[in-house]
N, C-alpha and C positions, 0 to 999 in steps of 0.2 A: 378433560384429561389433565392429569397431574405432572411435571417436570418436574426431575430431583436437580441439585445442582451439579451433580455427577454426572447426571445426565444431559444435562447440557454441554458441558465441556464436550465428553465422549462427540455426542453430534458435531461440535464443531471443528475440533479434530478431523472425526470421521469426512467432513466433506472437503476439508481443507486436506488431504489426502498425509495426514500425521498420525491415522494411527498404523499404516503400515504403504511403505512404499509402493508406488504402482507403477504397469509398463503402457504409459502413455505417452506420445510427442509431446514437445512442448507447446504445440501452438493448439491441440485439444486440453490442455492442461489449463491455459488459462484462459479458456474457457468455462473450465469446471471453478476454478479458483477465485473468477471471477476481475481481481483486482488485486496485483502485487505490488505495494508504496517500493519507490524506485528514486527515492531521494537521496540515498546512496546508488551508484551504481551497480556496486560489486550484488547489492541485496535480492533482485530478481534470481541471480545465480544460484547463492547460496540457497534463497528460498525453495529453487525448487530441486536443488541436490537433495535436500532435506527431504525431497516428497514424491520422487522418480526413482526407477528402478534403472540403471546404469546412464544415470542422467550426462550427454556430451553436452558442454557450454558451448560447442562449435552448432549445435542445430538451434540453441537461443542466436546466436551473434545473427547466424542467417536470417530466422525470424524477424531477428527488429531491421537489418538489413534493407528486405523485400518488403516492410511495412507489412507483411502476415500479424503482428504483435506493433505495439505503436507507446513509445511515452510523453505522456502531457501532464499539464496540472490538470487534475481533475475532484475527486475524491479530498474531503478538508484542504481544499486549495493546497491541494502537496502534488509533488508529483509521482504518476504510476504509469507502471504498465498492464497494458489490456489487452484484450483480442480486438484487432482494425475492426471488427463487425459491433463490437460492444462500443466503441467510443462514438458515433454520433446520439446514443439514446443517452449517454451516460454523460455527455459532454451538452445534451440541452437540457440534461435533468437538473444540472448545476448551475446555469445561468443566471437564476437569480442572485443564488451565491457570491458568483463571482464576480458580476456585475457591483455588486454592493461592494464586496472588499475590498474589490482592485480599481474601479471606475470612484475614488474616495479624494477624498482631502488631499492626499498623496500626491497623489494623482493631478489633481486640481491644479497643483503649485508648479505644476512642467509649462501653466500658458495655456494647455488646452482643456477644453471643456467637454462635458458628456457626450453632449451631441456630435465634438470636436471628433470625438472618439468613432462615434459612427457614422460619420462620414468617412475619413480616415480608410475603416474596415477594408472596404474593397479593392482601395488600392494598395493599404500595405498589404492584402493575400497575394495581391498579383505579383509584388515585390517580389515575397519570398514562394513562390512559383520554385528558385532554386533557395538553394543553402546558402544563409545570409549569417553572417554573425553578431553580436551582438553592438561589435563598435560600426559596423553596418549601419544598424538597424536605429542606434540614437542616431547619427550623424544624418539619415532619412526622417526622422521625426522633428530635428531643428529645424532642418530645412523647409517643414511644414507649421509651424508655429509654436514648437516646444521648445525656444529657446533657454527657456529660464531652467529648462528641470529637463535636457534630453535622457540621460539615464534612468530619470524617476518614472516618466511616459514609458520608458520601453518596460521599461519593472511591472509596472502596469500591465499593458497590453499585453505582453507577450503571457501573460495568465490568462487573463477576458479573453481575447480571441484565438480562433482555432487554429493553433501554431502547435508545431508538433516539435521535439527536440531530436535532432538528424544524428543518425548512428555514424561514428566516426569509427569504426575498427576497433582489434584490442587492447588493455584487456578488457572492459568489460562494456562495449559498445558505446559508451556514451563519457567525452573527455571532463576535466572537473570546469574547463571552461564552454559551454556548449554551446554550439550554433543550430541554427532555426529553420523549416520550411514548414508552408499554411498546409494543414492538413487536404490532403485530396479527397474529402469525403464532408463539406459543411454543412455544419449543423444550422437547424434554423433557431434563431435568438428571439425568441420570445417566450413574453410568460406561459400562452396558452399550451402553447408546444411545450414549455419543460413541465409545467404538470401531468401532460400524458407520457414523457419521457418518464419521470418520476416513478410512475407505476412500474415501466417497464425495469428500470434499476432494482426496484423494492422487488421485484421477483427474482431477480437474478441474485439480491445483495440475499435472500433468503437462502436459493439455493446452494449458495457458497458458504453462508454462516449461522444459519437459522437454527433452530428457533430464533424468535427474539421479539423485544418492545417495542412501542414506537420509537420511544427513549433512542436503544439502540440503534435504530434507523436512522434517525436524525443526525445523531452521532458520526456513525460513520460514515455517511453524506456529508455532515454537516450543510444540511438544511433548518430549517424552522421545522419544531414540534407539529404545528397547524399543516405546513405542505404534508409531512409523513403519514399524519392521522389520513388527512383527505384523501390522500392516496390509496391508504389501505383502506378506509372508507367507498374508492370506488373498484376495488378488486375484493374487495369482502367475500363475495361469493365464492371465487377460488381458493379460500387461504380455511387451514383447519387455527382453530383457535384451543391454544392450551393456559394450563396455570402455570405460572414459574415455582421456586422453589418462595418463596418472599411474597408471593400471591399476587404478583404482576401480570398482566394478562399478556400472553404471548403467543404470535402468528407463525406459520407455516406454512409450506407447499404440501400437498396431502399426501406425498410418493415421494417425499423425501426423506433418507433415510435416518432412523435413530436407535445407536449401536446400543443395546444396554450397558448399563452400569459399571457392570466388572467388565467391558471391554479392555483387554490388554493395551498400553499405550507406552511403546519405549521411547527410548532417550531418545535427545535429538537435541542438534545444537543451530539455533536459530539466529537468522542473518541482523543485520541492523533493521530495527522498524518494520519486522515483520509482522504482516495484515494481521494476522492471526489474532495476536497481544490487539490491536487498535479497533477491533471490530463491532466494539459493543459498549453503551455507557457501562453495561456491568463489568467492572473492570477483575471482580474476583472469579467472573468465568475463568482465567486461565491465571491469574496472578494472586497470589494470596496478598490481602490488603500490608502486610506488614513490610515487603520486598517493593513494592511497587515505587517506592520512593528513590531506591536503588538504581531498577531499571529502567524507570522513565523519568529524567534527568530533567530540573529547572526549565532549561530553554527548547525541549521538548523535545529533543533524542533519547532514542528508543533504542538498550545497547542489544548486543545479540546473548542471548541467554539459553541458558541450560534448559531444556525441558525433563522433567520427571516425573513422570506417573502421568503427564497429560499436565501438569503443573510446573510454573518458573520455579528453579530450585535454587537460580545462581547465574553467572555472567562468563562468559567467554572473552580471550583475545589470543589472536596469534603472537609469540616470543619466538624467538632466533631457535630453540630448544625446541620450538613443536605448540601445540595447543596450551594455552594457562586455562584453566576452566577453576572458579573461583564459587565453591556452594554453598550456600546461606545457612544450611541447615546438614548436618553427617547424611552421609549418605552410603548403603550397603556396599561391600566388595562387588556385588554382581554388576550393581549398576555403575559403577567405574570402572569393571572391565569394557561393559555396552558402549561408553563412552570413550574410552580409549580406539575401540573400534569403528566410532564414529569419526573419529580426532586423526584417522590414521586417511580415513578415504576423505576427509574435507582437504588436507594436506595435502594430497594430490591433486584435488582440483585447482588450488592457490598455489600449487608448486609454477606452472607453468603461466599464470596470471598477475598474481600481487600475492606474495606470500605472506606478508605482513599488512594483510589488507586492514581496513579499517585503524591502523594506529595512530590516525590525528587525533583519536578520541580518547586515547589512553590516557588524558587527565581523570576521566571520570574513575578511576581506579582511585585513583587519592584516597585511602580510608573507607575505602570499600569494606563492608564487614565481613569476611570470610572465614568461614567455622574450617573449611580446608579445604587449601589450596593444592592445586596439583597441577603438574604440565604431563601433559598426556602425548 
């Protein structure tokens, strides 16, 4: 079976719940969604205002509250939030990962060493048993032989091992300076286990963004090409295998859904670093190659963008006056009224939270190309 590149988008859309609102809680939501990058914090929010039907940010705060929903680095060593039941498969499926990245050179130069490190383990979890903050948590690691580099050990570690980042209140659960406890649910740290974890992620990363490559898989894991092949190598049997648009061979769940083509897909204005945009090496599933430079920035911010048609059209940010929505390319009367509409109920939800959420970022405007501007 054949894929159009229409038709993909549409799918990933469709299960990323963007091509039309739905009336789901939050804590089954991401479950479906799989994985929200939460390296802003305001972004989970936004995310799923965008994809809820009378979405309350007060049943998110609860969620990460009672750990029902939980944020770590996980996913390209960034950090997200998941569903508490997703993160021990998805948190051994990346071990090797993040063993490599973060257990490095860096690393090395704090005094302690690999092994330093796991030994370590067990009793820094017990440490943070409660909420430890950060100057905590070096000032515990000198004491244990990180003299030369305590800050650079905790930089370290606190990615590698299974440390969860603690909801502190509003407005958006988690403060810009965070503090720590070991997750109540450890993963087991080995190779053999994250390859069988692996599978279980690559079903789940399908059912949230599928079709897709291995490429893609790798990608948005960021694992090794060889771990995703073998993976999908040993759930073969489960998976329907298609053609992409470009003649890339690409896997599936077999009862996962795929909207046709002219599926309707409206506006919508998406948060910082939304999953969506990061999901797949094909980067033109949702961004046309020409804008991409725009909205994913040198040092690798991801700004919050227009969507149209199911495609980035352009970039958002909140002003004193209401929404700036800035479009790369004209866009029809209807669809800036749709967005006007969208710009009026985002405003309430940042009325009461950070209204001017996101403005550290407002450099990346500098010479932004914008065919027309408008605040909405």
């Amino acid at each position: 079976m054949k894929i159009t590149a229409r038709g993909l988008n549409r799918s990933t859309l469709g299960r990323q719940m963007l091509l039309r609102r739905e009336s789901v809680g939050v804590v089954d939501a991401m479950r479906r969604l799989v994985a929200l990058q939460a390296q802003a914090a305001p972004s989970p929010y936004v995310a799923l205002w965008n994809r809820l039907i009378d979405f309350d940010p007060a049943e998110l705060d609860a969620a990460f509250a009672d750990r029902q929903l939980v944020k770590a680095t996980l996913l390209r060593i960034t950090l997200h939030a998941v569903h508490t039941d997703d993160y021990r498969a998805f948190r051994e499926a990346m071990e090797p990962t993040l063993r490599a990245a973060r257990l490095d050179g860096r690393f090395l130069m704090s005094g302690l060493t690999r092994a330093d490190a796991d030994a370590l383990l067990p009793d820094m979890l017990k440490y943070l048993k409660r909420t430890r903050t950060a100057d905590e948590m070096t000032a515990w690691l000198a004491e244990r032989g990180a003299e030369a580099e305590p800050s650079r050990a905790w930089w370290a570690l606190r990615a590698y091992a299974p440390v969860l980042h603690a909801p502190s209140g509003p407005p958006w659960s988690f403060p810009n300076r965070p503090s720590y406890v070991a997750a109540s649910v450890r993963p087991t740290l080995d190779r053999d286990t994250a390859d069988i974890a692996l599978r279980t992620l690559i079903r789940r990363y399908l059912a949230g963004f599928g079709p897709a490559s291995i490429a893609d898989m790798a990608h948005f894991c960021l694992v090794q090409r060889a771990r995703a092949k073998d993976a999908v190598r040993a759930i073969s049997d489960e998976l329907d295998t298609l053609t992409g648009p470009d003649g890339t061979q690409l896997y599936d769940l077999p009862d996962a859904p795929r909207p046709d083509d002219d599926t309707p897909a409206p506006p919508r204005l998406l948060p910082m670093w939304d999953s969506v945009l990061l999901c797949a090496a094909d980067r033109d599933r949702l961004a046309p190659p020409e804008y991409r430079p725009y909205v994913a920035r040198s040092n690798g911010d991801v700004l919050p963008t227009l969507l149209v048609d199911g495609y980035v059209a352009g970039v958002w940010r909140p002003v004193e006056q209401g929404i700036e929505a800035t479009a790369f390319h004209r866009l029809p009367d209807e669809t800036w009224a749709a967005l006007r509409t969208e710009a009026r109920s985002l405003l309430e939800l940042l009325a009461d939270r950070e209204p001017l959420v996101y403005r550290r970022y407002d450099r990346w405007w500098d010479g932004m190309p914008g065919v027309e501007v408008r605040v909405l």
